[in-house]
C-alpha positions in Angstrom: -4.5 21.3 -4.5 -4.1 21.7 -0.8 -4.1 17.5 0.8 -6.6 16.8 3.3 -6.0 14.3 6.1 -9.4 13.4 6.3 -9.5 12.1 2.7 -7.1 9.3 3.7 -9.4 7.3 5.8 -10.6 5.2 3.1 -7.2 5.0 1.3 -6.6 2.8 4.3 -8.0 0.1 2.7 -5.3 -0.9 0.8 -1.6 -1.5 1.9 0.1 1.9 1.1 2.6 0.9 -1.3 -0.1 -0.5 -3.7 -2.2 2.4 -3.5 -0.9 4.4 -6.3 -0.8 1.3 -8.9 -4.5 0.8 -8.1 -5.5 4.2 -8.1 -4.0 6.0 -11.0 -5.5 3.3 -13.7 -8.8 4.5 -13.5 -9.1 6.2 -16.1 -8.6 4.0 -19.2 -11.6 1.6 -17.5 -15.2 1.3 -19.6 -18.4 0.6 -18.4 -18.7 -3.4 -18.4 -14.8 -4.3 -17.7 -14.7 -8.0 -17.4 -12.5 -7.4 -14.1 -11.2 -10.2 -11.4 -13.8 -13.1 -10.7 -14.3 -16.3 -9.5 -16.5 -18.8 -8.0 -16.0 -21.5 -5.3 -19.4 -24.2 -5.6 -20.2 -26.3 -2.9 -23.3 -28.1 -4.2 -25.0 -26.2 -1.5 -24.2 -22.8 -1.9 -21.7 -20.1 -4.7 -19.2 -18.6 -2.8 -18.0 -15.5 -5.3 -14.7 -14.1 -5.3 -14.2 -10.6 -6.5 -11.0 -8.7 -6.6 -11.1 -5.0 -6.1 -10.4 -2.1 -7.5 -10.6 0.6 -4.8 -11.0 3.8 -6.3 -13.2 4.4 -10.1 -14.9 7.0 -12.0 -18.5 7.0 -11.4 -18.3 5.9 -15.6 -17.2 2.5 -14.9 -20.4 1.6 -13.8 -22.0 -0.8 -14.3 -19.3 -3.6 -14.7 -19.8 -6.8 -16.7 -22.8 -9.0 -16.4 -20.8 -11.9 -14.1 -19.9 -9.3 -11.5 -23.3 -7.6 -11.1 -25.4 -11.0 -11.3 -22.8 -12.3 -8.4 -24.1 -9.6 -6.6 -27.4 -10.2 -7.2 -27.3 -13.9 -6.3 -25.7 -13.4 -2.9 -27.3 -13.0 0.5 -23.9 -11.8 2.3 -21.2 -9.7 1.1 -17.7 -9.6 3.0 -15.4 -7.0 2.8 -11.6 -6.1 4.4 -12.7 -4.3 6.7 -16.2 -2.4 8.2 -16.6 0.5 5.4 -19.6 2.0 7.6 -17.0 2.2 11.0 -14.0 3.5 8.6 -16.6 6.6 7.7 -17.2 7.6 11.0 -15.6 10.0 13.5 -14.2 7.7 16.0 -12.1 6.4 13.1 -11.1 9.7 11.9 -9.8 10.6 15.6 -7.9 7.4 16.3 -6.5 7.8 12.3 -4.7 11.6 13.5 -3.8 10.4 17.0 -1.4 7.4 15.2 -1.1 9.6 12.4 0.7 12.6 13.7 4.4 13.1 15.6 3.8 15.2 19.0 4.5 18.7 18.8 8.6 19.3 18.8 8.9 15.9 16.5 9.2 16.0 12.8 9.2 13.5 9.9 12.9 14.3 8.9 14.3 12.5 12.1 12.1 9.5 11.4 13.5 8.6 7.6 17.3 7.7 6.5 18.8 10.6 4.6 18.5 9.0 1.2 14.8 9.0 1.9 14.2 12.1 3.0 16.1 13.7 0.1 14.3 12.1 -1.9 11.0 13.1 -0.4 11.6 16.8 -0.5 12.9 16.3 -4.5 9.5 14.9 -4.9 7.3 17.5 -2.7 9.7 20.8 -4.5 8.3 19.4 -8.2 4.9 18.7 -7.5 4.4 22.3 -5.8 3.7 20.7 -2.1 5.1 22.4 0.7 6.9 20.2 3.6 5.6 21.9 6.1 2.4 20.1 5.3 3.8 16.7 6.1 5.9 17.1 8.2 4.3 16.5 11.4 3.2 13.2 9.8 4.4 9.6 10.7 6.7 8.2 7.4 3.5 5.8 7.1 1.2 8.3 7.2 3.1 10.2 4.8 2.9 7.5 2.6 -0.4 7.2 2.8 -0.6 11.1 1.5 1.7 10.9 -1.3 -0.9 8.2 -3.0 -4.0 10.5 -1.5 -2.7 13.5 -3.1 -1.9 11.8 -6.7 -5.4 10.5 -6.7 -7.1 13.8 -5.7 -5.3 15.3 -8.0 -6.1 13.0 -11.0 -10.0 13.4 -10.0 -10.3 9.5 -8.9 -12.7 8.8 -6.0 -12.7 5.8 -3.4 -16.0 6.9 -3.4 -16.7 4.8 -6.7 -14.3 1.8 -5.9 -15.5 -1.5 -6.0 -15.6 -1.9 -2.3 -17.9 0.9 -2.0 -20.1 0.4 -4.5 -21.1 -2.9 -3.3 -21.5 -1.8 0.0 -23.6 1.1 -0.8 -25.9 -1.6 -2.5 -25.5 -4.3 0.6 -26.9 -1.8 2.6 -29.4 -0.7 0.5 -30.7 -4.0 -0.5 -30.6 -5.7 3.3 -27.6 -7.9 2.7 -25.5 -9.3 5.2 -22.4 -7.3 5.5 -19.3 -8.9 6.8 -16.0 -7.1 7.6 -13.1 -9.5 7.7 -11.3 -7.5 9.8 -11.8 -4.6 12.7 -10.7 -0.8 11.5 -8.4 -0.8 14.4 -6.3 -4.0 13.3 -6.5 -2.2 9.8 -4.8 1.3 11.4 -2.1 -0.9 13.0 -1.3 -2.4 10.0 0.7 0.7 8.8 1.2 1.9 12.2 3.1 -0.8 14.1 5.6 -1.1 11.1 9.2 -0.6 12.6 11.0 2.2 11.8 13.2 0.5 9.1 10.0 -0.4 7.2 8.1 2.7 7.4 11.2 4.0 5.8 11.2 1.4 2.8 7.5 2.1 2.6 8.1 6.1 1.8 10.8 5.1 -0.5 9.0 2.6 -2.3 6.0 4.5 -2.5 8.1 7.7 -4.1 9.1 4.9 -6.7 5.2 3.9 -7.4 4.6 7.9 -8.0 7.5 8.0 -10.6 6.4 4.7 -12.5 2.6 5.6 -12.5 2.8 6.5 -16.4 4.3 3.4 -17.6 2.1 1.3 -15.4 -0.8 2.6 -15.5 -2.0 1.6 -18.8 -0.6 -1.7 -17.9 -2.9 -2.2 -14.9 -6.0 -0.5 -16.5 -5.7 -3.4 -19.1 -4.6 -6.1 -16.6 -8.2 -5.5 -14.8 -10.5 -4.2 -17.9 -9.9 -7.7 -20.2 -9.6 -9.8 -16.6 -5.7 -10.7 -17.3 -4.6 -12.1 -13.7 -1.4 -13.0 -14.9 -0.3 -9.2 -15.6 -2.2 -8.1 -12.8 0.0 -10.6 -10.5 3.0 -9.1 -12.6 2.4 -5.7 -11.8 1.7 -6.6 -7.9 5.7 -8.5 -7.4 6.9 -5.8 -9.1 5.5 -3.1 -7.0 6.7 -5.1 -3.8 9.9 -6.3 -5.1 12.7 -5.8 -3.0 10.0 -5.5 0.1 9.2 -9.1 1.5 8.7 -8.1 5.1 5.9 -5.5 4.2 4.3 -8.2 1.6 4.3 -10.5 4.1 2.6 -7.9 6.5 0.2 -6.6 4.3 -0.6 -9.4 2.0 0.1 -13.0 3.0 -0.7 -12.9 6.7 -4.0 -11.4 6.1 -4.5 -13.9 3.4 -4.1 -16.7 5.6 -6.4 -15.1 8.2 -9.0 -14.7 5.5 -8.7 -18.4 4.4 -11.0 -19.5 7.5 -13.9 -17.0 7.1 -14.0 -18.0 3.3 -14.3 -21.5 4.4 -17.2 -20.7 6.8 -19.2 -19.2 3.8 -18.4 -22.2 1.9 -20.2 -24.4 5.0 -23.0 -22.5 4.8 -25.9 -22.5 3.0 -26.7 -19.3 1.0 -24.5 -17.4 -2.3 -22.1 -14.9 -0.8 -20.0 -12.5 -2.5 -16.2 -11.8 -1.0 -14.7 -8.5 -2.6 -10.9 -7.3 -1.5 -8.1 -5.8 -2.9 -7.0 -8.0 -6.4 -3.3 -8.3 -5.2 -5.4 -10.7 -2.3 -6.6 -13.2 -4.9 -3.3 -13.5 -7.1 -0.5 -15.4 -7.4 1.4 -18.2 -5.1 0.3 -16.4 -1.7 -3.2 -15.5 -2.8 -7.1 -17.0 -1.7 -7.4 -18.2 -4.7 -4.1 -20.8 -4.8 -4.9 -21.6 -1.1 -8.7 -22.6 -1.6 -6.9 -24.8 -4.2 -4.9 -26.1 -1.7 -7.3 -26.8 0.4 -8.8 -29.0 -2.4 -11.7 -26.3 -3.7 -12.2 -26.1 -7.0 -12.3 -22.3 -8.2 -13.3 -21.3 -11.4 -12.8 -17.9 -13.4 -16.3 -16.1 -14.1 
């Protein structure tokens, strides 16, 4: 399987080095999978809170009663980002101009030795050949290493949570809310430093070689609703990378908190969905809406 460029827009949605653990569980999840919920009730209004799983099999549909009838109470639905600007051209554009080194560059002179070693070890076994990538930024790169795995498994973001819901918004006249602009979700990866963009390929290259072993783990964690393996699985997959957890997760957490809070002032059901690794543990919504003295409860 050749990897296409353009099928990484959507993997965009989640922080690269997660992408494999979420992706390659898929397919041990059954139709009605109790998955990540909780609610956030204000007297006045439900605010829902979902977390993610971004890429399914069209079988995993319809998932259990408490997540679809959340959907069906609320008026609004927020999301990580705007889904319908991440499918269009201008995204795909400003995607290859970050994504790609300028003619005469290549993606050995951006990554440590060790890395890069370790990179072509990879590409040699799975048949890929680095010419393919090697015009790509190490983030980028990253990004196509978890792209390719999933393609190659037959998994589609095209079925993820995220989507689905957001197929339905639409459809039904919901409000749709992005919590952030596709533009600040590109620079997430893209304004990494050079010594993180580095860990991120390696880290990555570790996901794709522990994807066996976890991904039963993972399909489990989400299918009975376990958040305490689920938050497991997440430290492990970021161990030894604070600066890029801090980056991808906590930061946006924090940014999130307020927009959460405004759907809790207000006066109709809303549902939130994003990544699970977002609502779990220490530096997740859910522990900071506690902190904030709301009281969340498991659907």
């Amino acid at each position: 399987m050749k990897f296409s460029p353009r099928a990484s827009r959507r993997a965009l949605l989640l922080p690269a080095i997660a992408l494999l653990l979420l992706f390659q569980a898929q397919a041990a999840l059954a139709q009605g999978s109790k998955g990540l919920l909780w609610a956030v009730e204000t007297g006045h209004s439900t605010v829902f809170l979902l977390g993610s799983m971004h890429a399914l099999s069209a079988g995993s549909y319809p998932l259990a009663e408490p997540i679809e009838e959340a959907y069906r109470r609320s008026k609004a639905v927020a999301f990580e980002t705007d889904l319908g600007a991440m499918q269009g051209p201008d995204f795909q554009r400003k995607l290859m101009q970050r994504a790609l080194l300028p003619e005469g560059d290549s993606l050995k002179g951006h990554l440590s030795e060790d890395t890069f070693r370790r990179l072509s070890r990879y590409l040699a076994a799975a048949g890929l050949p680095e010419a393919n990538f090697e015009r790509f930024r190490p983030w980028m790169c990253a990004l196509a290493l978890a792209v390719f795995e999933y393609q190659r498994l037959g998994f589609s973001p095209q079925n993820g949570v995220d989507q689905h819901f957001y197929d339905l918004a639409r459809r039904d006249g919901k409000r749709i809310i992005p919590f952030e602009p596709v533009d600040f979700q590109l620079g997430l990866l893209s304004e990494l430093d050079k010594e993180d963009q580095d860990a991120l390929v390696r880290q990555t290259l570790t996901e794709l070689g522990a994807t066996r072993d976890m991904a039963g783990e993972l399909a489990r964690a989400w299918q009975s609703g376990d958040a305490g393996l689920m938050e497991q699985l997440t430290q492990k997959s970021f161990g030894g990378f604070p600066r890029i957890y801090d980056t991808m997760i906590t930061r946006r957490n924090r940014s999130w908190l307020p927009r959460v809070e405004e759907l809790l002032q207000g006066r109709e059901d809303a549902l939130v969905i994003v990544g699970a690794a977002h609502l779990i543990g220490p530096d997740g919504l859910i522990e900071l809406l506690r902190d904030k003295g709301y009281r969340v409860t498991r659907r």
